[in-house]
C-alpha positions in Angstrom: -16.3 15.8 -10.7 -13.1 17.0 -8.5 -11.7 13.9 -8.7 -12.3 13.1 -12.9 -10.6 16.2 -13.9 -7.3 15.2 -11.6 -7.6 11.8 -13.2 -7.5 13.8 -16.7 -4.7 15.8 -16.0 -2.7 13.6 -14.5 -3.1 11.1 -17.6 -2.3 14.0 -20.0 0.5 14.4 -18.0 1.6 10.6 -17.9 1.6 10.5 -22.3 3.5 13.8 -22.5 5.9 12.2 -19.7 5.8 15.5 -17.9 4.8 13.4 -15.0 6.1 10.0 -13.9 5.5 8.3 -10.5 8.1 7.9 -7.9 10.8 5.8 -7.0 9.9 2.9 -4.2 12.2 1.7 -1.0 11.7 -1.4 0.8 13.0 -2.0 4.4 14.3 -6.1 5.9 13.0 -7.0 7.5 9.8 -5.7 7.6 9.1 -6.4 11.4 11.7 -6.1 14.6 11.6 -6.6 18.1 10.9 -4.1 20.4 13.8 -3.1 22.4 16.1 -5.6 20.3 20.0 -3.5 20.2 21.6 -5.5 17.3 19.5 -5.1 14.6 20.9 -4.2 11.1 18.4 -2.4 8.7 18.5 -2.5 4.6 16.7 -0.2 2.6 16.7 -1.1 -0.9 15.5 1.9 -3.7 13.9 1.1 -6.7 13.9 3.8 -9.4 10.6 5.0 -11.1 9.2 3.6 -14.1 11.1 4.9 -16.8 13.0 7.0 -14.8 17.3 7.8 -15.9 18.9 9.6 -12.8 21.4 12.0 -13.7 23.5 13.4 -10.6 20.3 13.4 -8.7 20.1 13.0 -5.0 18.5 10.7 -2.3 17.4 11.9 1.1 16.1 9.3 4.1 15.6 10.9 7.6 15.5 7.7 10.3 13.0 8.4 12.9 13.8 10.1 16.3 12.6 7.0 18.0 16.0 5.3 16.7 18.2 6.1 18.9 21.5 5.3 17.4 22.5 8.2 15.2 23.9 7.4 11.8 27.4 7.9 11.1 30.0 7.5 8.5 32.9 6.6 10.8 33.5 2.6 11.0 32.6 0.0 13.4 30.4 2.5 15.6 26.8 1.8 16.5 24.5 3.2 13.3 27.2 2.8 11.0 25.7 3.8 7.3 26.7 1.9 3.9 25.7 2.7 -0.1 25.8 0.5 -2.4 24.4 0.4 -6.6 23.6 -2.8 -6.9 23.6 -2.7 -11.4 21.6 -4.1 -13.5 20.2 -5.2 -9.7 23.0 -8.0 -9.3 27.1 -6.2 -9.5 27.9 -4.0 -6.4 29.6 -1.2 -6.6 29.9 0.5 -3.2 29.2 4.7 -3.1 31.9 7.0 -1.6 31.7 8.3 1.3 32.1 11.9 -0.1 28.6 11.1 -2.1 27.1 10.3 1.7 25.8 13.6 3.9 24.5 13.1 7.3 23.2 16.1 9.1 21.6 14.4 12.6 18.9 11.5 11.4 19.0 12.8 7.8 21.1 11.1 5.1 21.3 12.3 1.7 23.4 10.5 -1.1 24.6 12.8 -3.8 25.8 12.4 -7.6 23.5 9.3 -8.1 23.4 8.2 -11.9 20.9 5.1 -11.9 20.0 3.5 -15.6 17.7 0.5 -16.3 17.3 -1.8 -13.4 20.2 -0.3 -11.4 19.0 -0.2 -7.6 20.6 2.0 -4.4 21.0 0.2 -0.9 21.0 1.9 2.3 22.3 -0.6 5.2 21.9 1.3 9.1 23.3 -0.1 11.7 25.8 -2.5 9.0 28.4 -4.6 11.1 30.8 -5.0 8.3 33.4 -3.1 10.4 32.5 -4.6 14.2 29.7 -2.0 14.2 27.2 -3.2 16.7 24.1 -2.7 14.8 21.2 -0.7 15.9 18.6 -0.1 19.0 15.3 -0.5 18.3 12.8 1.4 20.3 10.8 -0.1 23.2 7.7 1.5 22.0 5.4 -0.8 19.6 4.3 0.5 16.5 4.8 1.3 12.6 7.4 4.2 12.5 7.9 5.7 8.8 11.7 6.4 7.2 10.5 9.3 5.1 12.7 9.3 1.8 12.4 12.1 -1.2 14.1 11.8 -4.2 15.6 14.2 -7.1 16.7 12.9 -10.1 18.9 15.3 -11.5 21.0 17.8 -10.2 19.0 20.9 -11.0 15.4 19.4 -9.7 13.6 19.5 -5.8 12.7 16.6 -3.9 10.2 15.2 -3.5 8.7 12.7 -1.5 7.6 9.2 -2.4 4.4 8.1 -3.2 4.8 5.2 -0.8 7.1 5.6 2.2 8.8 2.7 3.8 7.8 1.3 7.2 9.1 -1.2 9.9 7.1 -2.7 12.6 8.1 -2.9 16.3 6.3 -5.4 17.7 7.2 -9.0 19.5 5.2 -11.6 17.5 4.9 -12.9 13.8 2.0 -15.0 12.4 2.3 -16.1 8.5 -0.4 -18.4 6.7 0.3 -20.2 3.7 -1.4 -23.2 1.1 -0.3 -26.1 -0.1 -1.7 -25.1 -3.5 -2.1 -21.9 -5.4 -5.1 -22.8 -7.5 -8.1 -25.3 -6.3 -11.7 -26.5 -8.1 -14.6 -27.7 -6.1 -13.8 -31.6 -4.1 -10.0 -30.4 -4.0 -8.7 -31.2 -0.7 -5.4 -29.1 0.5 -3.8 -27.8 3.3 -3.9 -23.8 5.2 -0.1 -23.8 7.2 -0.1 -21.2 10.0 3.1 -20.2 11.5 3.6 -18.0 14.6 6.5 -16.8 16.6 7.7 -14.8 19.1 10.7 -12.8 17.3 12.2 -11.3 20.9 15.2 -12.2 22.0 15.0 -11.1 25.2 10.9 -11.3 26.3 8.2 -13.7 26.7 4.5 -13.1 25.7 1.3 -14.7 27.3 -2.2 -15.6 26.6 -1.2 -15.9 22.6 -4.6 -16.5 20.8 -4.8 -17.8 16.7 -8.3 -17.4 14.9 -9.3 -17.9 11.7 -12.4 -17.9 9.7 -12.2 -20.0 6.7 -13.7 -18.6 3.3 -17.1 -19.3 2.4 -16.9 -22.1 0.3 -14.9 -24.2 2.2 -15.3 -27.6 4.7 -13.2 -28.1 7.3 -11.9 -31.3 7.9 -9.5 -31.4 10.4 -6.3 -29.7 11.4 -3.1 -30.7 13.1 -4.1 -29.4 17.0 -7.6 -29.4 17.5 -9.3 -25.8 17.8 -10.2 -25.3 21.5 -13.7 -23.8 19.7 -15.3 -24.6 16.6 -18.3 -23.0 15.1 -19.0 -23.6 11.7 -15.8 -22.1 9.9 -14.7 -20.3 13.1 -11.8 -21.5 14.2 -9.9 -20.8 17.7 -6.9 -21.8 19.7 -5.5 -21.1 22.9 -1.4 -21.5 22.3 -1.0 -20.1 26.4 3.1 -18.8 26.6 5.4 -18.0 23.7 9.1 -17.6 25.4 11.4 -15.7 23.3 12.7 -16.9 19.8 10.2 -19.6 20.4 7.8 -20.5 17.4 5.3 -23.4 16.5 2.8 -24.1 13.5 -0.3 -25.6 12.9 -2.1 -27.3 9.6 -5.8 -26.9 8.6 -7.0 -29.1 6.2 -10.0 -28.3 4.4 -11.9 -29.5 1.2 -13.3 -27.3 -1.5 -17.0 -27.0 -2.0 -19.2 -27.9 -5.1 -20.2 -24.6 -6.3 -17.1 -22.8 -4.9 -16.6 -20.7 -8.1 -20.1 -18.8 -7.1 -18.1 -17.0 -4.4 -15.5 -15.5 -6.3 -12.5 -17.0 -8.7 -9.9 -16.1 -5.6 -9.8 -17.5 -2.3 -8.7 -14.9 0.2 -8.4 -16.3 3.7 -7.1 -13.8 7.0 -6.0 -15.6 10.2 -5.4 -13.4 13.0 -3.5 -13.6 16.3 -3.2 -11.8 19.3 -0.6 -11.7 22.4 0.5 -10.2 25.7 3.5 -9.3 27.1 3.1 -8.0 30.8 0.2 -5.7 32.1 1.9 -3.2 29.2 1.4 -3.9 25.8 -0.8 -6.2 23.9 -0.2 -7.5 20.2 -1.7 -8.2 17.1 -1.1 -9.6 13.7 -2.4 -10.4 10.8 -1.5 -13.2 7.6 -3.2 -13.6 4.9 -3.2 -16.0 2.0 -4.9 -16.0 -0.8 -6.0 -18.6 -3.5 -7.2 -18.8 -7.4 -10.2 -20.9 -7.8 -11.2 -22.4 -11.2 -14.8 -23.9 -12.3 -17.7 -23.4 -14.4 -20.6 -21.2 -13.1 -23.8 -21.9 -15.1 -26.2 -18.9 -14.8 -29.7 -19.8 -16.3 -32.7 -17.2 -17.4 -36.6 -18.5 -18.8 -38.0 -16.7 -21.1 -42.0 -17.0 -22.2 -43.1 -15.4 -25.3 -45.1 -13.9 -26.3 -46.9 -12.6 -23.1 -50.4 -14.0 -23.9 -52.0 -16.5 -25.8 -56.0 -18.1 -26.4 -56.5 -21.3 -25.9 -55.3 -24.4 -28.3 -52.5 -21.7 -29.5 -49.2 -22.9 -28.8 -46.2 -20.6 -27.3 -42.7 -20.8 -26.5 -40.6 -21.2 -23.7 -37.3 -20.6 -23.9 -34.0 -20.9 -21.6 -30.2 -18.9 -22.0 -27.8 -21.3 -20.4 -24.3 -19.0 -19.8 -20.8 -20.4 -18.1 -19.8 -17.3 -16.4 -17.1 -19.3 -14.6 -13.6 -19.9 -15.9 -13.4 -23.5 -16.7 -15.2 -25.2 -19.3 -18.9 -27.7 -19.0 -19.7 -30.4 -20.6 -23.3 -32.0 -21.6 -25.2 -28.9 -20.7 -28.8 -30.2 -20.0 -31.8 -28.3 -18.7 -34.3 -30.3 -16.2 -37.8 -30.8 -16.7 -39.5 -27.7 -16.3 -42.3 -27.4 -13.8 -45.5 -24.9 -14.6 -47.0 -23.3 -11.5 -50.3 -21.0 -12.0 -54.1 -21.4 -12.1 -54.3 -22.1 -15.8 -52.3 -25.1 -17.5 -50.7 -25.8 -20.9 -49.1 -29.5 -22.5 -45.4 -29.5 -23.8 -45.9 -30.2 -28.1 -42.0 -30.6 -28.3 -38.8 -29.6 -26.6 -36.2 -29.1 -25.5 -34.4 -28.3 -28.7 -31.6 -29.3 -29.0 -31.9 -31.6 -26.1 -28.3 -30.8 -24.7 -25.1 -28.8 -25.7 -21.6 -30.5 -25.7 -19.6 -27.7 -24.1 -19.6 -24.7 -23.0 -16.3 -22.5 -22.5 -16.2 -19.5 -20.2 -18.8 -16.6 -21.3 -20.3 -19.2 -23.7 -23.9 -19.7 -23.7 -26.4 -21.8 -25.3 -30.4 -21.5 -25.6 -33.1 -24.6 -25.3 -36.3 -24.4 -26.8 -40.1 -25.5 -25.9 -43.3 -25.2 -27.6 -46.1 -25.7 -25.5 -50.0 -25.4 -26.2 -52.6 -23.5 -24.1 -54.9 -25.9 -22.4 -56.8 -23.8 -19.1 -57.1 -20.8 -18.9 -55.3 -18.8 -16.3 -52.0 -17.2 -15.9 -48.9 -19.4 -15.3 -45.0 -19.2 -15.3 -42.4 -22.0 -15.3 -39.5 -22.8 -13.3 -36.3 -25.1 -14.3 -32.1 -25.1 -14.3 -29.6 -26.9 -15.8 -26.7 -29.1 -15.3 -23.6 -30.3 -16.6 -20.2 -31.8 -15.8 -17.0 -30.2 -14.9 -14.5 -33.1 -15.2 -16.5 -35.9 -12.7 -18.4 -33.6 -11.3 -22.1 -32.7 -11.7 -23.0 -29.3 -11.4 -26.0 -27.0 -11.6 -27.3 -23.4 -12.7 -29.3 -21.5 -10.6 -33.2 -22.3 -10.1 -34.8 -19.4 -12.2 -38.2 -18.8 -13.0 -39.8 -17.4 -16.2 -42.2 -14.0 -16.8 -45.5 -14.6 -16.5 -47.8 -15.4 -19.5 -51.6 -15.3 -19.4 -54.0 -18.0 -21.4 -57.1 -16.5 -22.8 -60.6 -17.6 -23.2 -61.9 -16.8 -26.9 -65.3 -14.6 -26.8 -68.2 -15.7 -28.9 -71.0 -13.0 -30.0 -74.0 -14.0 -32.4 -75.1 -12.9 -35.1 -78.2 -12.8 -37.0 -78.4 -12.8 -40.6 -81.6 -11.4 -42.5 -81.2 -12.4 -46.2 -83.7 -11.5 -49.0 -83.5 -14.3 -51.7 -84.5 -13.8 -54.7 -86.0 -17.5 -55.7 -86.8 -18.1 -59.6 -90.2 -20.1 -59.7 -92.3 -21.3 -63.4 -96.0 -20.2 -62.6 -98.3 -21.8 -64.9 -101.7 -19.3 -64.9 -104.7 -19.5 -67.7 -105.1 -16.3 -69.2 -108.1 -15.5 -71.9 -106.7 -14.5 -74.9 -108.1 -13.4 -78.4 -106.8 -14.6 -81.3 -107.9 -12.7 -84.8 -109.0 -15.2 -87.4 -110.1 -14.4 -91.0 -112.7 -16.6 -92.2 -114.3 -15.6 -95.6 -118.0 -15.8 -96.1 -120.1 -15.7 -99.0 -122.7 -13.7 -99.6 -125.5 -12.4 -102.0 -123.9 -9.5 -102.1 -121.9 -7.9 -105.1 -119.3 -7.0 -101.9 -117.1 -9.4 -100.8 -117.8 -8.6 -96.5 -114.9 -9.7 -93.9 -116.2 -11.0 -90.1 -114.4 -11.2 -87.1 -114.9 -14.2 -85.3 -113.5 -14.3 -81.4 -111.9 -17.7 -80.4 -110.9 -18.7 -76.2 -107.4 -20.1 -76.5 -105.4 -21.3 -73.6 -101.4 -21.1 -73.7 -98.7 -21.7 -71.6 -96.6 -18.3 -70.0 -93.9 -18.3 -67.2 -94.2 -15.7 -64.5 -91.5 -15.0 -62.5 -91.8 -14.1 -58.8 -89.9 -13.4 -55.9 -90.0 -15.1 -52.6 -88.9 -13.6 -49.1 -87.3 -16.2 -47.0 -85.3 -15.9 -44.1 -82.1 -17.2 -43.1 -81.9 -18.7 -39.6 -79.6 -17.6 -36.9 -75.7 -18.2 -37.1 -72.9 -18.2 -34.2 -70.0 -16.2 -35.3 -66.8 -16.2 -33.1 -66.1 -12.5 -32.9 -62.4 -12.2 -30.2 -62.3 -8.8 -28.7 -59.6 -6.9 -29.4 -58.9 -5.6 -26.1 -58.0 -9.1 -24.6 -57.2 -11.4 -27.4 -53.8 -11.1 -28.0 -52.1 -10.5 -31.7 -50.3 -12.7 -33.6 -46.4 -11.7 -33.7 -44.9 -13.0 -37.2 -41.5 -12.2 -37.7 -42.7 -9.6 -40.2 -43.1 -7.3 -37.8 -40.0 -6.8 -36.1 -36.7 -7.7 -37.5 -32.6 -7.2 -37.4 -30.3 -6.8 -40.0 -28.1 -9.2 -38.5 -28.2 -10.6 -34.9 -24.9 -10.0 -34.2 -22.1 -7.7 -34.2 -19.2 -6.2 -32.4 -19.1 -2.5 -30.8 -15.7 -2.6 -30.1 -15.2 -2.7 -34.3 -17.7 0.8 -34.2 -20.1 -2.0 -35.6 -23.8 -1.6 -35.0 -27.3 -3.3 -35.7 -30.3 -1.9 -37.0 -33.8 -2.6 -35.6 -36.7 -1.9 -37.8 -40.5 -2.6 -36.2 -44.0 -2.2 -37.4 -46.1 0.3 -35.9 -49.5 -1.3 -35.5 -51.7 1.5 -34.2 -51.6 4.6 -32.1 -50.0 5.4 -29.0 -46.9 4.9 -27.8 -43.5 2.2 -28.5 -41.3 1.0 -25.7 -38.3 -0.6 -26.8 -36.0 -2.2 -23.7 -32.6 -4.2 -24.0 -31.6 -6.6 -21.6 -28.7 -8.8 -20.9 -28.8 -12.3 -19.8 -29.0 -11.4 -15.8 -32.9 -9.7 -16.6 -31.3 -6.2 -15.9 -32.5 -3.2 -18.6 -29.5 -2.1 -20.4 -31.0 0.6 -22.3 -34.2 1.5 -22.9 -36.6 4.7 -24.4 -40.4 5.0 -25.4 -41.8 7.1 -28.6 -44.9 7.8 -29.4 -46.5 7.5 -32.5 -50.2 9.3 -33.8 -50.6 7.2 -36.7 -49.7 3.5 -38.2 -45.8 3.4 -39.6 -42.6 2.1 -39.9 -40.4 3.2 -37.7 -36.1 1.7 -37.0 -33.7 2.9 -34.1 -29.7 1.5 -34.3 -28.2 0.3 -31.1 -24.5 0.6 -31.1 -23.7 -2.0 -28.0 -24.0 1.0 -25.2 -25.7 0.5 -22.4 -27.0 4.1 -20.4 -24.1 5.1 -19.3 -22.7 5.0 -22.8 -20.1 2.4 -22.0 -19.9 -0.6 -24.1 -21.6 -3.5 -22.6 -19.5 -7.2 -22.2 -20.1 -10.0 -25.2 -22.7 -12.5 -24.8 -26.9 -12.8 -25.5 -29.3 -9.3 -25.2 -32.7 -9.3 -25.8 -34.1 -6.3 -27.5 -38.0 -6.1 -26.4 -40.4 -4.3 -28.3 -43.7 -3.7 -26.8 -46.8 -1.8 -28.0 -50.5 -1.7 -26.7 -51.3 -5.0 -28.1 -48.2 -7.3 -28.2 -44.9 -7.7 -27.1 -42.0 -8.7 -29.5 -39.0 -10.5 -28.5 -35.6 -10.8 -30.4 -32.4 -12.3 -29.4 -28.8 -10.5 -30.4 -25.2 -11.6 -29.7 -21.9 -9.0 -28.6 -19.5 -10.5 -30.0 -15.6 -9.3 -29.0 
């Protein structure tokens, strides 16, 4: 917390330019032999960034351990000379009245510095006869602490960074041949090492080096007196004074080198003896840009589980995360591992991708149908070429998905059916006829006469019958997986740019009760961001996701997969960061 509020300040500081960081010296050389006496020592001043000096003032105090004290008058031992060197080029010496020396301090007065001017210090400067300058015996760094004050009226203060020289009696410097390399690149490591005395020889001087990861040796110019792996050693034996040699290394870059980095750093070291006293070391180090393509590949099943004879899809994000571009960017056959088993209906789609530029990425496509039941997961890579070379992605396997049995209850149906059925039946009836008969009788007398008739009716009646038995697949809902159309999950738009404010919009079905976890993650299977919700009842619900992940920083462009899950399915939809 200490730490982020300095950071504030001082960038508050930096924009109001009430703060500006300090000038810089440099010494030559940067290393000198111990107990040499005719040494010459340059320190060159470079003004801060933005810095004007307006009668300011520089102060350099030489360390006790320098003998020689410096001194204005000519040709003596320690001699001091000031020059501006304008625009960093025209010299223009400083007076000697501008030049105070009180014991090992120096302190040049009335400096006015603009744009690229510079300020050298020369101690021990032989212009005049001087003789230079005695270095102390003692190895070691040893500091000439400068301060600075830009204008008359201001204190010093000290650098950020104060200038050092090295006493010490050997040198080692390691170079290349090249200053970029791709995989199957041969090229050349140059290690140079010297004794710098003029007066002393050292013993026992030992070179190692440990070439980078990512690299075969082949051979170098004196064979290493041990090898193991890309441990290298020699035994050089006696260095005599001013004397020097050099060896080669020449090793050839590695397919796949880009997976270790996109610079080659390689430290030889070397160590020496002079005496029973004092014993040495140094250090070089070189270091190398390397340029290829680095596919990175992630499987993807969806959704999560399936019955059988349903088909499901496999899918696989292909991403050059190098910095040189692939061509004909293919996955491999995929390979299923599990107890159940599925068959491939199509795929991949499309079957390759022409090229892929750095942070590029490209997604192939499988459908495959559910033939065993079990739970399986696939495996595969990809491949392409970079220039004549065939490389490949990462072997990366896929969630897993689980392939489901249906369940079959049955179910018996009782139907009453009523049946319409023509019933012929012979019913007595009596039918009225009037007959007149005569009579001796004044009164005319009417009789009745019954007659049996037989006619034709329809009765209907019902008749009970019963259906037989009937299987009915019934899948139970706590294992049978949903179907996920699109409907129920989708985006606005599947891609967008955070660094424009811009942001998507994900709206989702609520299927039943309980509770929503929504996750986002980025190509490498790591969450970005993620929360759960809970819901009581069946509803639409939508969340925006502005291209944050958890921290609240705004994540890198490429492919994120926003994943949706409830109790009963799991939705999966693909958006792009664009930049």
């Amino acid at each position: 917390m200490k730490k982020t509020i300095i950071l504030t300040i001082l960038m508050i500081l930096f924009s109001n330019g009430l703060y500006a960081l300090t000038g810089t010296a440099h010494i030559i050389p940067e290393k000198v032999a111990r107990g040499s006496y005719t040494e010459t020592i340059e320190i060159t001043y470079y003004p801060g960034m933005d810095s004007y000096w307006s009668n300011g003032s520089l102060e350099i105090i030489i360390p006790e351990e320098f003998i020689d004290l410096p001194s204005l008058d000519p040709g003596v031992r320690g001699e001091i000379k000031v020059y501006y060197l304008r625009g960093g080029a025209t010299t223009e010496p400083v007076p000697n009245s501008n030049i105070l020396i009180d014991g090992k301090a120096v302190t040049i007065t009335a400096i006015n510095l603009s744009a690229n001017d510079l300020l050298k210090i020369i101690y021990g400067t032989k212009e005049n006869g001087g003789g230079g300058i005695q270095v102390p015996y003692s190895p070691g760094i040893y500091y000439f602490m400068t301060r600075e004050s830009t204008t008359g009226t201001s204190s010093f203060i000290p650098l950020d960074i104060q200038p050092s020289i090295e006493v010490t009696m050997i040198d080692l410097i390691k170079s290349a041949n090249v200053t970029s390399v791709m995989a199957k690149n041969t090229f050349t490591y140059t290690l140079t090492y010297k004794n710098i005395s003029n007066m002393y020889p050292v013993s026992e001087v030992k070179i190692w080096d440990t070439l980078p990861a990512g690299l075969n040796y082949r051979t170098a110019s004196i064979s290493p007196t041990t090898k193991i792996d890309n441990y290298l050693f020699w035994s050089i034996g006696t260095l005599y004074y001013n004397m020097s040699g050099s060896l080669q290394i020449i090793v050839e870059a590695m397919p796949g080198i880009i997976n270790y980095g996109q610079k080659l750093t390689n430290t030889a070291k070397m160590e020496a003896i002079e005496g029973s006293s004092y014993v040495y070391r140094e250090e070089a180090e070189v270091a190398i840009d390397v340029f290829g393509a680095k596919l990175i590949a992630t499987l993807y099943v969806t959704p999560s589980s399936v019955i059988l004879d349903q088909n499901f899809t496999v899918l696989m994000i292909v991403q050059n995360q190098g910095n040189y571009q692939v061509y004909n960017v293919s996955p491999t056959a995929l390979t299923l591992y599990g107890n159940g088993n599925a068959t491939k209906v199509s795929g991949p789609i499309p079957p390759y991708s022409y090229m892929l530029s750095p942070d590029m990425s490209t997604t192939f496509t499988w459908v495959y149908r559910a033939t065993a039941a079990g739970q399986i997961h696939f495996s595969g890579k990809a491949t392409g070429q970079e220039n004549t070379l065939t490389i490949e992605s990462n072997s990366t396997n896929s969630n897993i998905i689980t392939l489901l049995i249906p369940t079959n209850t049955h179910t018996p149906v009782n139907t009453n059916t009523p049946l319409h059925t023509k019933t012929f039946t012979e019913t007595p009836t009596q039918v009225i006829t009037m007959t007149p008969t005569p009579t001796n009788t004044a009164q005319e007398q009417i009789t009745i006469t019954p007659t049996n008739t037989q006619e034709d009716s329809i009765t209907p009646t019902f008749t009970q019958t019963k259906i037989p038995v009937v299987d009915t697949p019934t899948f139970l809902p706590t294992i049978v997986p949903t179907a996920t159309p699109d409907a129920l999950v989708y985006i606005d738009k599947n891609h967008f740019n955070p660094d424009k404010t811009e942001k998507i919009k994900v709206h989702y079905k609520v299927l039943e009760q309980g509770t929503v976890d929504v996750k986002i993650y980025n190509l490498s299977g790591e969450i970005i961001i993620s929360y759960s919700k809970n819901y009581p009842y069946i509803t639409y619900d939508y969340f925006y996701w502005d291209g944050k992940n958890s921290a609240g920083k705004i994540v890198g462009r490429g492919i994120y997969f926003v994943v949706i899950k409830q109790k009963s399915q799991t939705v999966m939809k693909k958006v792009v960061v664009l930049k």
